[in-house]
BANU-777023 format. One record per residue (C-alpha): y, z, x; residue in one letter. Coordinates in steps of 0.02 Angstrom, whole numbers, plus 32768, in hexadecimal, padded with zeros to 4 digits. Layout:
residues N
      Y      Z      X   r
      Y      Z      X   A
...
//
This chain:
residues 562
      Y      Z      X   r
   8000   8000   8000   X
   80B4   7FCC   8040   X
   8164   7FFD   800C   X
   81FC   7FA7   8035   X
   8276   7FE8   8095   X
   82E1   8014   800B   X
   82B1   80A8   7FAE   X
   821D   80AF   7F39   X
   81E8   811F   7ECA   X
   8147   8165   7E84   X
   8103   81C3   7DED   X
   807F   824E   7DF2   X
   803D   8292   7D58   X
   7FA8   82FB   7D2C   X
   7F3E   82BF   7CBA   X
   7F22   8318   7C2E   X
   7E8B   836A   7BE0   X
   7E3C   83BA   7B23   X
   7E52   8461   7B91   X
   7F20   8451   7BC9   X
   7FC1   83F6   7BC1   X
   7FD9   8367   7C27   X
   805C   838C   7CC1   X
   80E3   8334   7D16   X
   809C   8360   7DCA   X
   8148   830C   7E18   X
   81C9   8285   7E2E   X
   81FC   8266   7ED9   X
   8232   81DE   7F42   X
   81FE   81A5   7FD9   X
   827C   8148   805F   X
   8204   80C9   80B4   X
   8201   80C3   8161   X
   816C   805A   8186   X
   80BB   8025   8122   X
   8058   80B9   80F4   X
   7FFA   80C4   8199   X
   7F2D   80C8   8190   X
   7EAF   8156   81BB   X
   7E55   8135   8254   X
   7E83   8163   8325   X
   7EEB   80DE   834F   X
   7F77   80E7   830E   X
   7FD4   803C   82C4   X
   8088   802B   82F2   X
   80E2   8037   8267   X
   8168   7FC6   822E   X
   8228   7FB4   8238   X
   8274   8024   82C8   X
   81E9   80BC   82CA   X
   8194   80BE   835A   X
   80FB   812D   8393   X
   80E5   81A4   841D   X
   812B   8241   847D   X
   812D   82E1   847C   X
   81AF   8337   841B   X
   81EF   83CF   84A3   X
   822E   8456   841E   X
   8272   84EA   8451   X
   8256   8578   83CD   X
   8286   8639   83C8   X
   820E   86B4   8399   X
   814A   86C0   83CB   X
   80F1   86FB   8355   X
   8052   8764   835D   X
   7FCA   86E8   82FF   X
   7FF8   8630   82E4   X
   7FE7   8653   8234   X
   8004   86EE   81B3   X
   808E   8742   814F   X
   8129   872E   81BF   X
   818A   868B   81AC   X
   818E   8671   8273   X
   80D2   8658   8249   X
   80F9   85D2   81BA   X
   814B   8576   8221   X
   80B7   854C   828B   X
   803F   8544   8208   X
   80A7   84D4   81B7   X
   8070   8449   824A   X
   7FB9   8445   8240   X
   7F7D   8481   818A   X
   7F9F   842E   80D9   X
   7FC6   8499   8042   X
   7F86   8474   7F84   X
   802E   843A   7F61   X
   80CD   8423   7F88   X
   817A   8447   7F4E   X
   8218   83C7   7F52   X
   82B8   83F4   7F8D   X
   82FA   83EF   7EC6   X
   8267   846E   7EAE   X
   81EB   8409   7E5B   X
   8136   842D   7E91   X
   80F0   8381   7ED5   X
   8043   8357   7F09   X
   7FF1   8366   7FB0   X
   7F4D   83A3   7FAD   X
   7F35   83B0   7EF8   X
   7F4F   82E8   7EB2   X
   7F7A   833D   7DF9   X
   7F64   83D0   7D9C   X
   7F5D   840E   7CEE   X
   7F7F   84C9   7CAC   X
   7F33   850B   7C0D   X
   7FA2   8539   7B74   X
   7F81   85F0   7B9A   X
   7FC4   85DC   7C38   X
   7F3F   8626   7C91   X
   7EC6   8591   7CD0   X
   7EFE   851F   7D4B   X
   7E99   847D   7D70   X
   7EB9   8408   7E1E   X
   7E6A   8369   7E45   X
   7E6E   837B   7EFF   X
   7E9E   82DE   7F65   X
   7DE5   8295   7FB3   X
   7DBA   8259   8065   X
   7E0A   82F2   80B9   X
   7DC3   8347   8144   X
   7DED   83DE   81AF   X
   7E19   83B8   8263   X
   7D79   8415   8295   X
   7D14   837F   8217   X
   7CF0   8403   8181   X
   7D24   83B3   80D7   X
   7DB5   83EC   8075   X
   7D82   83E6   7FC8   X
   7D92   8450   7F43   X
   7D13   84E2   7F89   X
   7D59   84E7   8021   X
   7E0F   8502   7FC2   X
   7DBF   858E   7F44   X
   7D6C   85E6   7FF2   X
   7E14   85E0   802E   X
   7E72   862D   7F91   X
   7DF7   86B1   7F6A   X
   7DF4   86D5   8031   X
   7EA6   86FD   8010   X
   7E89   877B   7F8F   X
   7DF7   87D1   7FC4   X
   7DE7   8871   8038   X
   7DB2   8818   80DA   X
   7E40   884E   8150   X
   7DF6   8775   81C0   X
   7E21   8734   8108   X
   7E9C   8796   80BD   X
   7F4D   8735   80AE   X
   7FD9   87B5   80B7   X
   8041   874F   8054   X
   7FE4   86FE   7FCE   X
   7F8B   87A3   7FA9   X
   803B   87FB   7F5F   X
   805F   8776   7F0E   X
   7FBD   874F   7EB1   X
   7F5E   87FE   7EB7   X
   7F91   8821   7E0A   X
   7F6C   8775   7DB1   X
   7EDC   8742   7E12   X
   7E32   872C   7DB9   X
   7DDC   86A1   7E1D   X
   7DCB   85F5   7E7B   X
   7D4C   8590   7E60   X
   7D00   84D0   7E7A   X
   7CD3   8486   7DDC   X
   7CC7   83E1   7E20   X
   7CC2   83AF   7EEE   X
   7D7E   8377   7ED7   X
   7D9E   83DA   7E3F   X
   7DFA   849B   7E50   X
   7DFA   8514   7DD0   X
   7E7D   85B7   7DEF   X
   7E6D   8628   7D4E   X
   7EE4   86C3   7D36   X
   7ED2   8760   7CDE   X
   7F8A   8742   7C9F   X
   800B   86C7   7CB2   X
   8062   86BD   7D67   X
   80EF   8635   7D61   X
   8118   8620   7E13   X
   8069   85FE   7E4C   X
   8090   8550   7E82   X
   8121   858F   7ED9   X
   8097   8604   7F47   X
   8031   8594   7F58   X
   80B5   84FF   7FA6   X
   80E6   858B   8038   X
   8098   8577   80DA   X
   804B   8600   80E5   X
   7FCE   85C8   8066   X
   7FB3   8548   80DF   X
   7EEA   850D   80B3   X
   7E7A   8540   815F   X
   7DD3   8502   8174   X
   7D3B   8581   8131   X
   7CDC   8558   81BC   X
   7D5F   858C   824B   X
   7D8D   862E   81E4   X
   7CE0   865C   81FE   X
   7D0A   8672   82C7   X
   7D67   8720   8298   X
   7E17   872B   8294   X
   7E4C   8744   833F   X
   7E03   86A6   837F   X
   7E5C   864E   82DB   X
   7EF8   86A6   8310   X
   7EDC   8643   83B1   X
   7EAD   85A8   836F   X
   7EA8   858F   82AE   X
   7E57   84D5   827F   X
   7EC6   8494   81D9   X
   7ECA   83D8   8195   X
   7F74   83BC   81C1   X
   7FE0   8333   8226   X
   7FCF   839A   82D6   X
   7F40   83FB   831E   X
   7F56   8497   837C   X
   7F21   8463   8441   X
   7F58   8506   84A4   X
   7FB9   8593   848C   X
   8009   85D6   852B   X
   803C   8692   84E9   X
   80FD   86AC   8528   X
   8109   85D4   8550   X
   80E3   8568   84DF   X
   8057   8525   8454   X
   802C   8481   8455   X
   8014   8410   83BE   X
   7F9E   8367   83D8   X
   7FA0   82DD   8355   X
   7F2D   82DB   82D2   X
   7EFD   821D   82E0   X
   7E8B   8217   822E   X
   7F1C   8278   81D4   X
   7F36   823C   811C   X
   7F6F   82CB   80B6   X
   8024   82DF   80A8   X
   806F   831D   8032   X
   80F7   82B2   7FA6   X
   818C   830C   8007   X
   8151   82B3   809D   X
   81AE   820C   80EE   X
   8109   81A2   810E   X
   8048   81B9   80F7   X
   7FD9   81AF   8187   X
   7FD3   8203   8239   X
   8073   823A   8271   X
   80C8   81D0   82EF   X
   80DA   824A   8385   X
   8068   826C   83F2   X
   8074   8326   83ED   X
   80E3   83BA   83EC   X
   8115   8430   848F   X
   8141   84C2   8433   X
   81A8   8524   84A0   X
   81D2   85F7   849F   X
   8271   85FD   84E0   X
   82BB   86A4   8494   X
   8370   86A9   84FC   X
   83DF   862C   847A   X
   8439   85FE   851D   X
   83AF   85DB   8580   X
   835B   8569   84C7   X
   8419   851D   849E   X
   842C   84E3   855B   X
   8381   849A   8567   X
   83AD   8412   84E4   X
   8457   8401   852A   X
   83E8   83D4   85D8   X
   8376   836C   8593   X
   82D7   83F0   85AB   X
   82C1   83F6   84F1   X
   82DB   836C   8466   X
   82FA   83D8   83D9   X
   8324   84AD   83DD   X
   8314   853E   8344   X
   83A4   859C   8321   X
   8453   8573   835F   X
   849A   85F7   839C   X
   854B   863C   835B   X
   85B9   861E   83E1   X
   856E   856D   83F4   X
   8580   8539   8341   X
   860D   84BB   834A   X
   85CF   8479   83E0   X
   8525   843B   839C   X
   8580   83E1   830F   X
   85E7   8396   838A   X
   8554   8362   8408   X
   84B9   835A   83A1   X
   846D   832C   82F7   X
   8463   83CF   82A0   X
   83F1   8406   820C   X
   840F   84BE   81B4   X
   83C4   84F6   810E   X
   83E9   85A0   80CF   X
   832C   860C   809C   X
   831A   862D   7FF3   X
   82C8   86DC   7FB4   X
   832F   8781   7FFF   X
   83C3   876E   807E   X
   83CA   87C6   810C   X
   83E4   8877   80B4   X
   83EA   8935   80DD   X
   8363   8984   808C   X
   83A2   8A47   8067   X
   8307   8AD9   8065   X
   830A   8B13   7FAB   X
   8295   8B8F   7FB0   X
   82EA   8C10   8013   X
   839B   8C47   803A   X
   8428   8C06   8044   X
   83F5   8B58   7FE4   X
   836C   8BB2   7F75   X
   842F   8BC3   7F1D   X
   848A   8B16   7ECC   X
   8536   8B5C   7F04   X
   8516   8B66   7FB6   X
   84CB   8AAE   7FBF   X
   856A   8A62   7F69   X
   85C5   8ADA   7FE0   X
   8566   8A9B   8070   X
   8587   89EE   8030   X
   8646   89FE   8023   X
   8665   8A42   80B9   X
   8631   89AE   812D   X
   868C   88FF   812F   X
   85F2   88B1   8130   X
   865A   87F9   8128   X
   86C1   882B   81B3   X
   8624   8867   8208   X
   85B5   87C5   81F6   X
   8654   875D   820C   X
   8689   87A9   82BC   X
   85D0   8799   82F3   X
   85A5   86E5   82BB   X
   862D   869C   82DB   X
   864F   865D   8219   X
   85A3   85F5   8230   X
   8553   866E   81C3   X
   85A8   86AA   8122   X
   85A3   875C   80E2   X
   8529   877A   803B   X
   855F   880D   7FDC   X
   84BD   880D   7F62   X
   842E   8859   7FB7   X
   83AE   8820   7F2C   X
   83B0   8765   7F2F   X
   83E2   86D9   7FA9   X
   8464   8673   7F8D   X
   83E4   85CD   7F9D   X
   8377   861A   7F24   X
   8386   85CC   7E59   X
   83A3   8661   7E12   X
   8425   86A6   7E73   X
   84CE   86F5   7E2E   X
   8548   86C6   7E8F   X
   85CA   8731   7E51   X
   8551   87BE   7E8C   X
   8572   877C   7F5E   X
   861B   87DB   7F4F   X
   85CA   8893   7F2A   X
   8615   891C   7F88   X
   8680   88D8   7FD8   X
   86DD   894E   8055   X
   872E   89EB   8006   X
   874A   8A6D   8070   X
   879D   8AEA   7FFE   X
   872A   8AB6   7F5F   X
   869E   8AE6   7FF4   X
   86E6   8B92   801A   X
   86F5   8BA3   7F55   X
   8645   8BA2   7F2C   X
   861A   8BF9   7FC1   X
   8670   8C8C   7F81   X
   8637   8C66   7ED9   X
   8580   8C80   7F1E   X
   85A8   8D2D   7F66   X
   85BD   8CDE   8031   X
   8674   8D47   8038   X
   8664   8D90   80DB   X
   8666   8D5C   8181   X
   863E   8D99   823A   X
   86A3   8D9B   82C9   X
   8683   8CD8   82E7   X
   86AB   8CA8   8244   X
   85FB   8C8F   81FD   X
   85F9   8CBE   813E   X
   8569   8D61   8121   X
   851D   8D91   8098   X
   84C1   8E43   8078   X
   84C3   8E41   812C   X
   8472   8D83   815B   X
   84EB   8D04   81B1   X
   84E1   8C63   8169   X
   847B   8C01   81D9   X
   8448   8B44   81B1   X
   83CA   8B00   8225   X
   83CF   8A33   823A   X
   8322   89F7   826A   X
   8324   8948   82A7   X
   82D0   88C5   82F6   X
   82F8   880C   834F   X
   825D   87DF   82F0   X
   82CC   87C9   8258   X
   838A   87CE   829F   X
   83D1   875A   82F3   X
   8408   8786   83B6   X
   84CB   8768   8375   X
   84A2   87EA   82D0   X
   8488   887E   8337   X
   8554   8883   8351   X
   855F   8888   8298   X
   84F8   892A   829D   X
   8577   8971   8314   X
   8612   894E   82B0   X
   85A5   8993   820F   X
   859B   8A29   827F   X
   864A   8A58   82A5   X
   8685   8A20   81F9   X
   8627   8A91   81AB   X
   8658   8B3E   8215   X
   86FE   8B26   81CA   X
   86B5   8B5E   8125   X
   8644   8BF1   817A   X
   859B   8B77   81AE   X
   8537   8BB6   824B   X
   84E9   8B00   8260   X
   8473   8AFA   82D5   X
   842C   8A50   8307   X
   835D   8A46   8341   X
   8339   89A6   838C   X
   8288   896F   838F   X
   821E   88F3   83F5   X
   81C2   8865   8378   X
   810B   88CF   83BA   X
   8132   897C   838A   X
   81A7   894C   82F9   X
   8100   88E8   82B0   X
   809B   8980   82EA   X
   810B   8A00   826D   X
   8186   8A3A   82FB   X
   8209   8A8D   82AB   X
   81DC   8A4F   81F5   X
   8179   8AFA   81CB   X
   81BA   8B50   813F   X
   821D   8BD1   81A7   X
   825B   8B54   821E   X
   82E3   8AF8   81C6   X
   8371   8B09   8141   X
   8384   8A49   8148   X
   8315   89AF   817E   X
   8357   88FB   81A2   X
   82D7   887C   8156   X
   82D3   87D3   80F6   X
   824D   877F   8096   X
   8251   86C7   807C   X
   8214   867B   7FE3   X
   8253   85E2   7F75   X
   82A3   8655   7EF8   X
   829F   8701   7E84   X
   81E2   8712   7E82   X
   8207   877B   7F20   X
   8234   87F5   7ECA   X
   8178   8816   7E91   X
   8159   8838   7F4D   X
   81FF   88B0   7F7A   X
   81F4   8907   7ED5   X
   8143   892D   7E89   X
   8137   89E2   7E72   X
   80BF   8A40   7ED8   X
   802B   8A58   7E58   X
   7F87   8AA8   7E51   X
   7FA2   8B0A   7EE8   X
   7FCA   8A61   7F55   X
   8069   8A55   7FA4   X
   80D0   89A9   7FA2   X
   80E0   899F   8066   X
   8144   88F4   8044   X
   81D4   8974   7FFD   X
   8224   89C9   808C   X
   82C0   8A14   7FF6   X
   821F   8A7B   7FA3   X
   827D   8A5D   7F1B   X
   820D   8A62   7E7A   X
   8260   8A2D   7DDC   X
   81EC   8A06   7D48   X
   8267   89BE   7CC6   X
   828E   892C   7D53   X
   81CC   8929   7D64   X
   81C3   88FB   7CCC   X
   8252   886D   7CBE   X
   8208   880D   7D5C   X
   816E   881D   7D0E   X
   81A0   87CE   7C73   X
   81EF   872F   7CE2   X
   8147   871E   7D39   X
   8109   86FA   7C91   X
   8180   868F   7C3A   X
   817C   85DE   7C49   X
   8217   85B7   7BFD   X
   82A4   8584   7C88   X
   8327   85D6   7C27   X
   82EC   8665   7C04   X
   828F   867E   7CA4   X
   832E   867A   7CFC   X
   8379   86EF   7C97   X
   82F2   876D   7CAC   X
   8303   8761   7D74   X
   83C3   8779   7D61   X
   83CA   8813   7CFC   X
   8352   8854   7D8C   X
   83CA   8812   7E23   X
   8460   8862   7DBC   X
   83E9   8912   7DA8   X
   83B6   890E   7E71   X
   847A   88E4   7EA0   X
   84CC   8967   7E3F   X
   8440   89DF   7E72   X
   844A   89D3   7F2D   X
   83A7   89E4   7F5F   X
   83CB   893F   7FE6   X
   8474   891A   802A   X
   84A7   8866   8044   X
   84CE   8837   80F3   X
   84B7   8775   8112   X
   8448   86E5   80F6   X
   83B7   86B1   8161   X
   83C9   8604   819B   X
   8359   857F   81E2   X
   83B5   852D   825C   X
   838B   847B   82CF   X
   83E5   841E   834E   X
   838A   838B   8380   X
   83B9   82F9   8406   X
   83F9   824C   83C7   X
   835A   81FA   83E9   X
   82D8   825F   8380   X
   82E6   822A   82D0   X
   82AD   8272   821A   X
   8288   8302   825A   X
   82AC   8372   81AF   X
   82A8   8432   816F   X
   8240   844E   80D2   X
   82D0   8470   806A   X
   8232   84A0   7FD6   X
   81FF   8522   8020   X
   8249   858E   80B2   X
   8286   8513   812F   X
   8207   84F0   81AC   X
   8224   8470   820E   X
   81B0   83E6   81F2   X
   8196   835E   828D   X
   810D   830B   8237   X
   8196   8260   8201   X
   81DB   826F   82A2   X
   81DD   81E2   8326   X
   825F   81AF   83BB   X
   82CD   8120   839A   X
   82AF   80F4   846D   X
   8222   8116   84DC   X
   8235   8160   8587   X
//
């Protein structure tokens, strides 16, 4: 099949069935760079101005601890050599990948794929419909090789089984309704690994996981570099994608270079064809130098989340307070640079549908209104250094952080969040934390901290099912640093989980963003960003704007070989 190179577009629908309604699975359009390329190992060259070969030299921030799990360093790896069930368009339209079409009962609780055929694993086990189900119910079960740390919040709840009812034909039934389970299942962490490699145990998968994807995971060099080889029989990508076929590199050099000088200046010298994560103070420059591509995370922003289970946030007052005494604007704006603006709700991203915008202005700084409520909540004395006391306890707010989730340029705004607030009696006290022993539980015990900085990306308000499930039946919500435990908005996001009507849905996830703003159990700080700067030559290289923003290198090619 061939498309012009004018844009084309295609229809996928679902069929429909006695047992469901028939479903729009996506409308998307694809800009044609070449003839859909065939499976097989040599690669064809494709047409027009694409060329293939190289070895795209990225230069990325973070190393994570696996090359795949719960963190969204670790989706941005998996999102290079596994395929997901399906996929969801920048608009937010779930698309097909995997799955060709799907249909959903009229109860909303049984979900039926046709999964695409002739797909294998890189390791030559078929990817059919079993090896999807061992995957999803992998995900849910108590096997700590299996277990997916972020599918299993999501899903736990709804969940009642995966099964193959045909070899390319999926059945996912649910004990109730769960609206957003397309979202889940279009993030990369949900990323479908082969059965047979999982077997190995998960440290050797951690080492070397075996997807279906474009790339294929050669070598990782812990503190260099992994390397990415081309899968040369790939022909599953998804509808978001720029071509079918192989992917037109070679491979990937994916580089750990954690100074943002040392990563900025290697594209700037020509050791790296594409970087994460501009920094700040090099901002303008990029744009001036360098094709730049930014998309802005849905899910939380990057928030301070205030310990509401003890003294001195266990009390509303003293959060607002806390909230009103820092210039949190002129904090993020003196640190970034103005490349990163201030968010002012804590609940919701600013990328994310169903967010309020007149909510990014909350608390903004109010010194006096801070002292106010202060001494509304009984903080009216103060020691010799000007820390406010109360029945004899200074109030002292501990700031456990990590570079794992703030940026090298964000720990400045910590500082100026720390001498704003002493003005209003605040003994902040700031605990830095290496990635290892933050992941470990260093200074995230439950006497350690009076605040935590932490994101969590998702494509929208069905985070809120992971930051704010109550801790029930003796288990504790670990993914809620606040502790803050508030049935009546329980029961709200519950009731948007459920509903399938747009309107309404959205409605139900605002009245819960407006109840978690003017609560204050999570502070609004900034928004996480996904940042690239890549050189001239190395083209259609894109972020998935569907889901969190990984970078995706699978369309990319260089316009001139070297």
């Amino acid at each position: 099949m061939s498309l012009s190179n004018a844009q084309s577009s295609r229809r996928f629908t679902c069929q429909s069935n006695h047992r469901g309604r028939k479903v729009v699975a996506g409308l998307f359009v694809l800009q044609s760079l070449s003839q859909f390329a065939p499976s097989g190992h040599a690669q064809e060259a494709p047409a027009g101005n694409v060329k293939p070969g190289g070895v795209i030299r990225y230069g990325h921030f973070q190393e994570p601890p696996c090359l795949f799990g719960g963190w969204v360093q670790q989706w941005y790896l998996q999102r290079q050599y596994s395929d997901n069930l399906v996929a969801r368009s920048e608009n937010g339209e779930i698309v097909p990948w995997l799955a060709e079409s799907w249909t959903i009962s009229d109860d909303k609780k049984v979900y039926t794929f046709e999964i695409k055929p002739n797909v294998k694993f890189t390791d030559g086990t078929p990817l059919d419909a079993q090896a999807i189900a061992d995957n999803i119910n992998g995900w849910l079960s108590n096997d700590p090789d299996l277990r997916n740390p972020t599918a299993a919040p999501y899903l736990s709840d709804s969940f009642e089984s995966a099964r193959a009812i045909a070899p390319l034909r999926l059945q996912i039934k649910l004990k109730v309704p769960f609206q957003p389970l397309l979202n889940v299942f279009a993030q990369s962490s949900q990323g479908i690994l082969s059965p047979s490699a999982l077997k190995r145990g998960l440290a050797v998968n951690c080492e070397n996981p075996v997807g279906s994807g474009p790339f294929i995971v050669d070598k990782w060099r812990h503190g260099q570099e992994v390397t990415f080889r081309r899968n040369p029989d790939y022909n599953s990508a998804p509808a978001t994608a720029k071509h079918q076929g192989p992917a037109y590199v070679d491979g990937i050099s994916w580089k750990f270079l954690p100074d943002q000088t040392v990563r900025y200046g290697s594209l700037i010298t020509g050791e790296t064809d594409a970087i994460y994560d501009i920094p700040a103070v090099a901002w303008k420059d990029a744009n001036s130098r360098f094709p730049v591509l930014r998309h802005l995370t849905g899910g939380t922003p990057l928030r301070l989340a205030l310990y509401t289970a003890r003294p001195p946030f266990d009390d509303v007052l003293v959060r607002k307070a806390f909230a009103y005494s820092t210039n949190r604007k002129a904090a993020v704006d003196t640190s970034f640079l103005g490349s990163l603006p201030f968010e002012g709700n804590g609940a919701l991203s600013q990328s994310s549908p169903e967010y309020l915008h007149e909510l990014g202005r909350s608390y903004a700084y109010d010194i006096r209104k801070a002292n106010q409520l202060l001494d509304q909540a009984g903080w009216t004395e103060r020691n010799p250094s000007g820390v406010r006391v109360k029945n004899g306890n200074p109030l002292i707010v501990r700031i456990s952080y990590s570079n794992a989730f703030l940026k090298p340029d964000g720990e400045q705004a910590l500082q100026v969040i720390q001498q704003q607030a002493r003005a209003a009696g605040f003994d902040v006290r700031l605990q830095p934390t290496n990635p290892a022993d933050f992941f470990a539980g260093k200074n995230l015990g439950p006497d350690d901290y009076e605040v935590v900085l932490l994101y969590w990306v998702a494509p929208g308000a069905e985070i809120f099912r992971i930051s704010w499930k109550p801790d029930q039946n003796g288990e504790s919500n670990r993914f809620n640093p606040s502790r803050y435990q508030d049935l009546t908005l329980w029961d709200v996001i519950q009731k948007a989980e459920q509903n399938f009507n747009g309107a309404e849905r959205t409605d139900l996830y605002q009245q819960a963003e407006r109840r978690i703003v003017d609560e204050a159990p999570v502070i609004g700080l900034t928004v996480l960003d996904v940042t690239l700067a890549t050189k001239p030559n190395l083209k259609d290289v894109w972020l998935d704007r569907g889901s969190v923003g990984e970078p995706v290198f699978y369309d990319a090619h260089f316009d001139d070989k070297k």
